[in-house]
PDBQT receptor file of N, H, CA, C and O in Angstrom, charges set to zero:
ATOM      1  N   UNK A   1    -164.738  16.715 -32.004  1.00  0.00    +0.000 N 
ATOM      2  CA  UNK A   1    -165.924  17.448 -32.368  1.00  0.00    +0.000 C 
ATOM      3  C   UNK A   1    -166.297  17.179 -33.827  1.00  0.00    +0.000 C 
ATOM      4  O   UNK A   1    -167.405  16.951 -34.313  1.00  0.00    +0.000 OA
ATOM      5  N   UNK A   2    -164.996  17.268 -34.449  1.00  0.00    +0.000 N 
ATOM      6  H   UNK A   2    -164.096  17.453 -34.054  1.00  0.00    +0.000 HD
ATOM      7  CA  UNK A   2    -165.642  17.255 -35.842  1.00  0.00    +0.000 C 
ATOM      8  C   UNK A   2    -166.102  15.501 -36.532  1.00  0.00    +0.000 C 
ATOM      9  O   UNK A   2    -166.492  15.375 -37.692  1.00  0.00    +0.000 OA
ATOM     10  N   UNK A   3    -165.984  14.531 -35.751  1.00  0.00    +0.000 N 
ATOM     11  H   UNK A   3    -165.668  14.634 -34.808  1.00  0.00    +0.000 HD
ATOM     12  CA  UNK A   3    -165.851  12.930 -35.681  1.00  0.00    +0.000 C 
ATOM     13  C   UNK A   3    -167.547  13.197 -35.344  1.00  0.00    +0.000 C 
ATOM     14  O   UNK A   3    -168.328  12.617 -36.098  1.00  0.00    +0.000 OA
ATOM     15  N   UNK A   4    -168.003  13.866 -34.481  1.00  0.00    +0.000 N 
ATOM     16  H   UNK A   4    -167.369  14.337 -33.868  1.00  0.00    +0.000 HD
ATOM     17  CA  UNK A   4    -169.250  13.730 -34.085  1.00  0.00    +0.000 C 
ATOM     18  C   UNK A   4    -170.137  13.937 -35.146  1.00  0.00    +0.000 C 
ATOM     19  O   UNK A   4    -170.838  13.076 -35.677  1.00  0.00    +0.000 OA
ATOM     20  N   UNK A   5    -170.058  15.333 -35.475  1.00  0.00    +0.000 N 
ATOM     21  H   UNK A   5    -169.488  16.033 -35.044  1.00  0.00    +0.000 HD
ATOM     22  CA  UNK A   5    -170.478  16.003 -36.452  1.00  0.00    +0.000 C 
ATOM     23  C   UNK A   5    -170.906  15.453 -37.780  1.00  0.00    +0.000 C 
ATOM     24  O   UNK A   5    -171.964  15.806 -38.301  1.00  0.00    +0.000 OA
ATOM     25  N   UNK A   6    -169.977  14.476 -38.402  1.00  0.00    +0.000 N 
ATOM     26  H   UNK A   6    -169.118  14.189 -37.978  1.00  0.00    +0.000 HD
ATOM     27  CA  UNK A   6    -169.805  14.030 -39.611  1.00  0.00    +0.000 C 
ATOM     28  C   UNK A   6    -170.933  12.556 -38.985  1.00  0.00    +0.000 C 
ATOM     29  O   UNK A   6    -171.848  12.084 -39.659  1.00  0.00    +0.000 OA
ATOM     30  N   UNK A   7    -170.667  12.235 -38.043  1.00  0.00    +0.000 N 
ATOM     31  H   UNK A   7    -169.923  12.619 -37.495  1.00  0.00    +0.000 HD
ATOM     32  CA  UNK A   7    -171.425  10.825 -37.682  1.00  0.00    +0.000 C 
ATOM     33  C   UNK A   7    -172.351  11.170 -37.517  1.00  0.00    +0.000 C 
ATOM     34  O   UNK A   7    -173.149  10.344 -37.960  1.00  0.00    +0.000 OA
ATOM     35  N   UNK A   8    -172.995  12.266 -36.955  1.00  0.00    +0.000 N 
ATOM     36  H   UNK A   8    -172.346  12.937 -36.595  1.00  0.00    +0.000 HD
ATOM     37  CA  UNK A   8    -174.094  12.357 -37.025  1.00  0.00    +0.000 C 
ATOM     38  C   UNK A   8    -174.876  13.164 -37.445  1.00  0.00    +0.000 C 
ATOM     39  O   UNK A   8    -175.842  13.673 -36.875  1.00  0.00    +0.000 OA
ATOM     40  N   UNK A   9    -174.474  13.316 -38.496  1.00  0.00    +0.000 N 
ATOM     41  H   UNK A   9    -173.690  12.903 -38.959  1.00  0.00    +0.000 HD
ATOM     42  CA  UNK A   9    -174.730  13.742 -40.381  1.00  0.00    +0.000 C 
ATOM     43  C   UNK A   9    -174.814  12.216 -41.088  1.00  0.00    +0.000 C 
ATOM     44  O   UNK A   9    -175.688  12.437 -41.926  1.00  0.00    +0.000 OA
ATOM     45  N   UNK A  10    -174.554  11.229 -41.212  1.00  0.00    +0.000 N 
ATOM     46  H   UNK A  10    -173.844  11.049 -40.531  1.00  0.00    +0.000 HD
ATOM     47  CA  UNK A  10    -174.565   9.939 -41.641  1.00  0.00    +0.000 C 
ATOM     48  C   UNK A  10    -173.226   9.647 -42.586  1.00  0.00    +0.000 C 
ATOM     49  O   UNK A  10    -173.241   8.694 -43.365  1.00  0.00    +0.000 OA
ATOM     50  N   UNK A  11    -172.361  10.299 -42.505  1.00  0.00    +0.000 N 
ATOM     51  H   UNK A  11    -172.348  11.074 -41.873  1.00  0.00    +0.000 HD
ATOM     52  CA  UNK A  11    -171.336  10.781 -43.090  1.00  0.00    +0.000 C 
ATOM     53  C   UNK A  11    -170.387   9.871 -43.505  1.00  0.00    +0.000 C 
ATOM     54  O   UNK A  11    -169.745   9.539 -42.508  1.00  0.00    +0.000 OA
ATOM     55  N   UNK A  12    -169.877   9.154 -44.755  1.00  0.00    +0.000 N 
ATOM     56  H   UNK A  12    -170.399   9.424 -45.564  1.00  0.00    +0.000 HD
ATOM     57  CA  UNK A  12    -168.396   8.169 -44.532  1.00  0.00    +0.000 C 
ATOM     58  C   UNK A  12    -167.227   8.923 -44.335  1.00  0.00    +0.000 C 
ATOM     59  O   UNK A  12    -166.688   9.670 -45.152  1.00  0.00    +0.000 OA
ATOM     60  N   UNK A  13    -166.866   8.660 -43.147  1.00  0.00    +0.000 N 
ATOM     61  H   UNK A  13    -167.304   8.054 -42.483  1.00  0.00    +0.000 HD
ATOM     62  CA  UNK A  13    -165.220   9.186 -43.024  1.00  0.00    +0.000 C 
ATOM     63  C   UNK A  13    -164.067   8.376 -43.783  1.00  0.00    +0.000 C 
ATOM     64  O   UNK A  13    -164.258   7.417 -44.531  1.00  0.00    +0.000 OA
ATOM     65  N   UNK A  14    -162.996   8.870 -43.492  1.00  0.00    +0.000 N 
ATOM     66  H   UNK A  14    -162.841   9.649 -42.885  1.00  0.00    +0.000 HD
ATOM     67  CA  UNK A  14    -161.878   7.549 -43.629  1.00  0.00    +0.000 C 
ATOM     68  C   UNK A  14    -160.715   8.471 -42.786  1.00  0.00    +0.000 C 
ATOM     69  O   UNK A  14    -160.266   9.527 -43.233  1.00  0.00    +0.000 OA
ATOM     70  N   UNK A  15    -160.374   7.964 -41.681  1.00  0.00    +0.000 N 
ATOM     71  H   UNK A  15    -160.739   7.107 -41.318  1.00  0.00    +0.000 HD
ATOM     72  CA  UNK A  15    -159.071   8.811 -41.181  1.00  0.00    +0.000 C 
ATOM     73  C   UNK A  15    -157.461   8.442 -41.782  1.00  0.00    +0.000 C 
ATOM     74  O   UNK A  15    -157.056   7.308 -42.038  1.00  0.00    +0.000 OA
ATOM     75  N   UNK A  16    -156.971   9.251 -41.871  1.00  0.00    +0.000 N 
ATOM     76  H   UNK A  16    -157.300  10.172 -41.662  1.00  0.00    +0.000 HD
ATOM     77  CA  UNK A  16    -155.190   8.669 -42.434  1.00  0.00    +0.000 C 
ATOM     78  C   UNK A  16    -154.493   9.220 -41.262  1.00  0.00    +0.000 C 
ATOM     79  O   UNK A  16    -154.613  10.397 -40.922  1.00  0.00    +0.000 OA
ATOM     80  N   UNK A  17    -153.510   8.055 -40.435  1.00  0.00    +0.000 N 
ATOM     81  H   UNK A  17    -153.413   7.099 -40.712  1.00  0.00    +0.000 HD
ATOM     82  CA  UNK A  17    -152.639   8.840 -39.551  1.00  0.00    +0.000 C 
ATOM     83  C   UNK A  17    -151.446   9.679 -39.816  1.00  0.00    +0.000 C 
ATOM     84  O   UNK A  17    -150.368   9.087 -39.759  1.00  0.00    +0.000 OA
ATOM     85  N   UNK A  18    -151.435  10.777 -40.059  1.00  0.00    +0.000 N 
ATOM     86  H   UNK A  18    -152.310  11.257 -40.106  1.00  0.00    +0.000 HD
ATOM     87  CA  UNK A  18    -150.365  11.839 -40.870  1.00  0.00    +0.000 C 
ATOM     88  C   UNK A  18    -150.429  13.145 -39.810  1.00  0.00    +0.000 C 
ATOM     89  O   UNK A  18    -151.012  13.526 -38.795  1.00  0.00    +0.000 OA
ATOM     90  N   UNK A  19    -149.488  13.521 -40.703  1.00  0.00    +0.000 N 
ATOM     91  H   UNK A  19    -149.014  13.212 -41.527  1.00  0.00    +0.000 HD
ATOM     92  CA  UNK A  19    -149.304  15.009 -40.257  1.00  0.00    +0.000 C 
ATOM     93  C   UNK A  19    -150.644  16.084 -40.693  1.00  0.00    +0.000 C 
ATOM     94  O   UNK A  19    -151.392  15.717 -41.599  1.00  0.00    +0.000 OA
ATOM     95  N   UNK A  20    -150.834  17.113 -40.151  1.00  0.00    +0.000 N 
ATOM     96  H   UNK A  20    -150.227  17.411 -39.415  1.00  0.00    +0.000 HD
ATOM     97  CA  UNK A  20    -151.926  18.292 -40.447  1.00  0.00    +0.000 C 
ATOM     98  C   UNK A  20    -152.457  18.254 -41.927  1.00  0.00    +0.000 C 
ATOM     99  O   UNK A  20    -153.663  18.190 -42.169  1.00  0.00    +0.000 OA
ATOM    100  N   UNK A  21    -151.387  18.303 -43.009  1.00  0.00    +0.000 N 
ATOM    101  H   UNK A  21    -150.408  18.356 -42.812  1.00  0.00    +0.000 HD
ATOM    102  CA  UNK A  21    -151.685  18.136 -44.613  1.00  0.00    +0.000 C 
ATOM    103  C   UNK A  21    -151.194  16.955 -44.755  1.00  0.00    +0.000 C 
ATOM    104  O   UNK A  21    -150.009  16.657 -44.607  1.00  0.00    +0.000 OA
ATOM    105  N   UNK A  22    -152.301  16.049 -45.120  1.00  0.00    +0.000 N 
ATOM    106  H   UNK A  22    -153.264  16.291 -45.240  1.00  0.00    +0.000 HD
ATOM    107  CA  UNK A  22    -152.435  14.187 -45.391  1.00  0.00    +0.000 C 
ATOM    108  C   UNK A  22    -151.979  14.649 -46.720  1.00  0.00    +0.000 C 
ATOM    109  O   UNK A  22    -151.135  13.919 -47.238  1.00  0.00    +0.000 OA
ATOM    110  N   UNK A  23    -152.364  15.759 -47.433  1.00  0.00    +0.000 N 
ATOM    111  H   UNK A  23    -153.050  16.353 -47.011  1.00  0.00    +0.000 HD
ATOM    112  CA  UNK A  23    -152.441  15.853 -49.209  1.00  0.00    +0.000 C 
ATOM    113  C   UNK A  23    -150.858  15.770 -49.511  1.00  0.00    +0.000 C 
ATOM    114  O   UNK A  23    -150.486  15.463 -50.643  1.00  0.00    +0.000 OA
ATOM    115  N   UNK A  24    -149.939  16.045 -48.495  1.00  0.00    +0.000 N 
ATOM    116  H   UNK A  24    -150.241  16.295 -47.575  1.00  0.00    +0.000 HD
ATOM    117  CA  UNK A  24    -148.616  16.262 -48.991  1.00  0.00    +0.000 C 
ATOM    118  C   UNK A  24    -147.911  14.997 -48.212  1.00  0.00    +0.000 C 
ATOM    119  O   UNK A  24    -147.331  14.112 -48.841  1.00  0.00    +0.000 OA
ATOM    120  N   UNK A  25    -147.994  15.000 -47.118  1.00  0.00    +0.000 N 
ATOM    121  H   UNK A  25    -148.465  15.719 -46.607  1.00  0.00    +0.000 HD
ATOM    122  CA  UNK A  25    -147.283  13.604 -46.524  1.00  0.00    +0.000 C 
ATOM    123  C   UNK A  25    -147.966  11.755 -46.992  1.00  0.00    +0.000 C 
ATOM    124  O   UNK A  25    -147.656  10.628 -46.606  1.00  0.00    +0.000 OA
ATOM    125  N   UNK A  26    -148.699  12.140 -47.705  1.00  0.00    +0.000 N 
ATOM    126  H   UNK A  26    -148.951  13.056 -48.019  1.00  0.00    +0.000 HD
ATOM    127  CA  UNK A  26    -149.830  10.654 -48.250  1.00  0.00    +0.000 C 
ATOM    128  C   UNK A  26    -150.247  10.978 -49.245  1.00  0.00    +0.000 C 
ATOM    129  O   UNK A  26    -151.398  10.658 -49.543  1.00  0.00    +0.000 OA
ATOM    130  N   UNK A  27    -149.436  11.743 -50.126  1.00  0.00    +0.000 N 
ATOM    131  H   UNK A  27    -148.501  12.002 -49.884  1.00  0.00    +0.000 HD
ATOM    132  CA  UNK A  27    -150.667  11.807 -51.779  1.00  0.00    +0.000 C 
ATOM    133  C   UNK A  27    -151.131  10.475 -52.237  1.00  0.00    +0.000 C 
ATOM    134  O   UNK A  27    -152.280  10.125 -52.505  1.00  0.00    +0.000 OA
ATOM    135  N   UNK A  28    -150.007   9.784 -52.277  1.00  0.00    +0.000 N 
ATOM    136  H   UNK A  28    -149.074  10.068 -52.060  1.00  0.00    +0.000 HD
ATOM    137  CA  UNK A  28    -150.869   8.609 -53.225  1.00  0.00    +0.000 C 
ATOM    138  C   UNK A  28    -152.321   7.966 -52.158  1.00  0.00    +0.000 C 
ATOM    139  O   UNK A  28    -153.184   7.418 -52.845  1.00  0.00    +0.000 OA
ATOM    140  N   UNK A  29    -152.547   7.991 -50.996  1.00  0.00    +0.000 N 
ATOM    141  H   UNK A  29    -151.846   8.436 -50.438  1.00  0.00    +0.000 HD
ATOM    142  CA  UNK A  29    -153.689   7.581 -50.021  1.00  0.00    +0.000 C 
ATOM    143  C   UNK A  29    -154.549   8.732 -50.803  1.00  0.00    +0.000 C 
ATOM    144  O   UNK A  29    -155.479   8.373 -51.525  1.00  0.00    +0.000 OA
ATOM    145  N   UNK A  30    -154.277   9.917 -50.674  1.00  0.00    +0.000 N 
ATOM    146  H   UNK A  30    -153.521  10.208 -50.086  1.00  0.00    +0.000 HD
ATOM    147  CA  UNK A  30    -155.540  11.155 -51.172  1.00  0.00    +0.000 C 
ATOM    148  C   UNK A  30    -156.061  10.459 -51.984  1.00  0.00    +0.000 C 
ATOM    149  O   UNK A  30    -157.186   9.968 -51.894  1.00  0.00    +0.000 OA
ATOM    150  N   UNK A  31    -155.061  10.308 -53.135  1.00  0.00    +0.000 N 
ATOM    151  H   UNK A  31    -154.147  10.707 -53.207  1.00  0.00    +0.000 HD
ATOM    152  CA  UNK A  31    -155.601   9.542 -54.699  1.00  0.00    +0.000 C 
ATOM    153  C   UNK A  31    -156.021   8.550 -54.318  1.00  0.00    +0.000 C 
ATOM    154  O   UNK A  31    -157.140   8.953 -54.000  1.00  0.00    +0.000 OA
ATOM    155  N   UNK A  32    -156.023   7.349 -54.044  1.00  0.00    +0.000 N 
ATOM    156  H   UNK A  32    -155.114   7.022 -54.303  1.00  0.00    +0.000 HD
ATOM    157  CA  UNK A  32    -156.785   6.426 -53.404  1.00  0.00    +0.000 C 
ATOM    158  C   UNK A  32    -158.185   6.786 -53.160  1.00  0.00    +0.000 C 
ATOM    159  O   UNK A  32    -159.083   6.044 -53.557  1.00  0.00    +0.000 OA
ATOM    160  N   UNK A  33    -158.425   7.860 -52.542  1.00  0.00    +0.000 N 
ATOM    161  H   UNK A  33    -157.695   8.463 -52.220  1.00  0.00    +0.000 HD
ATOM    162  CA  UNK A  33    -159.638   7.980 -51.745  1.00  0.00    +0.000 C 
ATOM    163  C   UNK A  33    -160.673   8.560 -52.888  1.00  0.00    +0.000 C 
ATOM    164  O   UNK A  33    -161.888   8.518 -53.079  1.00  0.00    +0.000 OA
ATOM    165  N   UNK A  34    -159.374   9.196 -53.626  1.00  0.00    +0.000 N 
ATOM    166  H   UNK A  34    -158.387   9.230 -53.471  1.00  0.00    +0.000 HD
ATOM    167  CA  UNK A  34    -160.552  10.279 -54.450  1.00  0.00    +0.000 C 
ATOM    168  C   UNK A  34    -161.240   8.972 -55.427  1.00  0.00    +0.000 C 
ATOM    169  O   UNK A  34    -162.457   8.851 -55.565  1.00  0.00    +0.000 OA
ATOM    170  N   UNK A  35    -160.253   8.063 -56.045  1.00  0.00    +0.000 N 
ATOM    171  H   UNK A  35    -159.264   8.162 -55.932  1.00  0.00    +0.000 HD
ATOM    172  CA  UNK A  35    -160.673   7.323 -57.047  1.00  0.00    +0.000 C 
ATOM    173  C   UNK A  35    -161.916   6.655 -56.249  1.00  0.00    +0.000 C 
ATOM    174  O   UNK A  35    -163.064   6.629 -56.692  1.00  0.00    +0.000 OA
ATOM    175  N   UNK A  36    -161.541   6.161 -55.101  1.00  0.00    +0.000 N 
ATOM    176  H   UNK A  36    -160.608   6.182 -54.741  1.00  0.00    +0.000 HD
ATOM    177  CA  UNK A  36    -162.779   5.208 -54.542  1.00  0.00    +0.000 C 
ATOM    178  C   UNK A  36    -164.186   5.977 -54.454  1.00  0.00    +0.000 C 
ATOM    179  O   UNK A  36    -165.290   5.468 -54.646  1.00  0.00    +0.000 OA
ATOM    180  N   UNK A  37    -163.848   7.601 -54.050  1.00  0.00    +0.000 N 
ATOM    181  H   UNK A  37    -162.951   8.014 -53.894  1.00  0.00    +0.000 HD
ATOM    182  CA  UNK A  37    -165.057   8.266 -53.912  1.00  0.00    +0.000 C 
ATOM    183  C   UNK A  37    -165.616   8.882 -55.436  1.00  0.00    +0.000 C 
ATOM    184  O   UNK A  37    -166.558   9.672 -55.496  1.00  0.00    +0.000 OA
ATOM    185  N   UNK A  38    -164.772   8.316 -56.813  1.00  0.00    +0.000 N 
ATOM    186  H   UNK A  38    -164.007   7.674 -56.764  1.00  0.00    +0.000 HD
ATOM    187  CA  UNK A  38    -165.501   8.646 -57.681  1.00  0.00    +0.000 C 
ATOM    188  C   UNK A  38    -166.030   7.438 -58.316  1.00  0.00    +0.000 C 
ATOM    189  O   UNK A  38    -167.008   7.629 -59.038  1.00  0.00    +0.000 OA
ATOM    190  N   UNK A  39    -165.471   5.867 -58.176  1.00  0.00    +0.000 N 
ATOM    191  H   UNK A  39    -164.676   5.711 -57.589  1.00  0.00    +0.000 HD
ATOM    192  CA  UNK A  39    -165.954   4.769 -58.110  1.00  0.00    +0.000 C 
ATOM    193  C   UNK A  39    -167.459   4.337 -57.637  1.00  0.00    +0.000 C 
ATOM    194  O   UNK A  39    -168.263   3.483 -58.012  1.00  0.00    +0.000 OA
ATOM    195  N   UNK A  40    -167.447   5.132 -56.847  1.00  0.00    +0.000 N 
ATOM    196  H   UNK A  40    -166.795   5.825 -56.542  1.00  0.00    +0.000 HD
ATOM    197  CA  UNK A  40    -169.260   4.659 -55.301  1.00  0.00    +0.000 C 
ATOM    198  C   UNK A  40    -169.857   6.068 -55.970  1.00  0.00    +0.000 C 
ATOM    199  O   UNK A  40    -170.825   6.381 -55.277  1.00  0.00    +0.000 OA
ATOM    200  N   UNK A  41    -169.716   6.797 -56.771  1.00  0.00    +0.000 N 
ATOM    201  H   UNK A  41    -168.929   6.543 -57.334  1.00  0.00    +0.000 HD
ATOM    202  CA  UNK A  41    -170.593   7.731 -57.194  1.00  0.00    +0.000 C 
ATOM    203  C   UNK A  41    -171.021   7.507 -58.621  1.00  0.00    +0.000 C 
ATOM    204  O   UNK A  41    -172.066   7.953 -59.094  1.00  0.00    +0.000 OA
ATOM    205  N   UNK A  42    -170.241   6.869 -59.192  1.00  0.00    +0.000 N 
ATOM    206  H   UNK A  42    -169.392   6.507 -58.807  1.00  0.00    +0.000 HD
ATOM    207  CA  UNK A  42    -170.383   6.594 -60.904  1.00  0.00    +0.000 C 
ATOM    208  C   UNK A  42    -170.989   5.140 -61.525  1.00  0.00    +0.000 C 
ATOM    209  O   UNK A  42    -171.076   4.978 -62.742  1.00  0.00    +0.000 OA
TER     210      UNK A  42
């Protein structure tokens, strides 16, 4: 549902295969994402 939602909103996703909290089992991917999503904004 929520895959739909975001797509069709025009939305960029990025999925990580993890557990429920990606922020604790993948921090350094979070950080990754955040830098890239402050990279494409700046």
């Amino acid at each position: 549902m929520e895959r739909y939602g975001y797509q069709r909103a025009g939305m960029t996703t990025v999925e990580v295969d993890s557990s429920h909290l990606v922020m604790l089992s993948h921090p350094e991917r979070v950080v990754d994402l955040i830098e890239e999503a402050v990279k494409a904004t700046s």
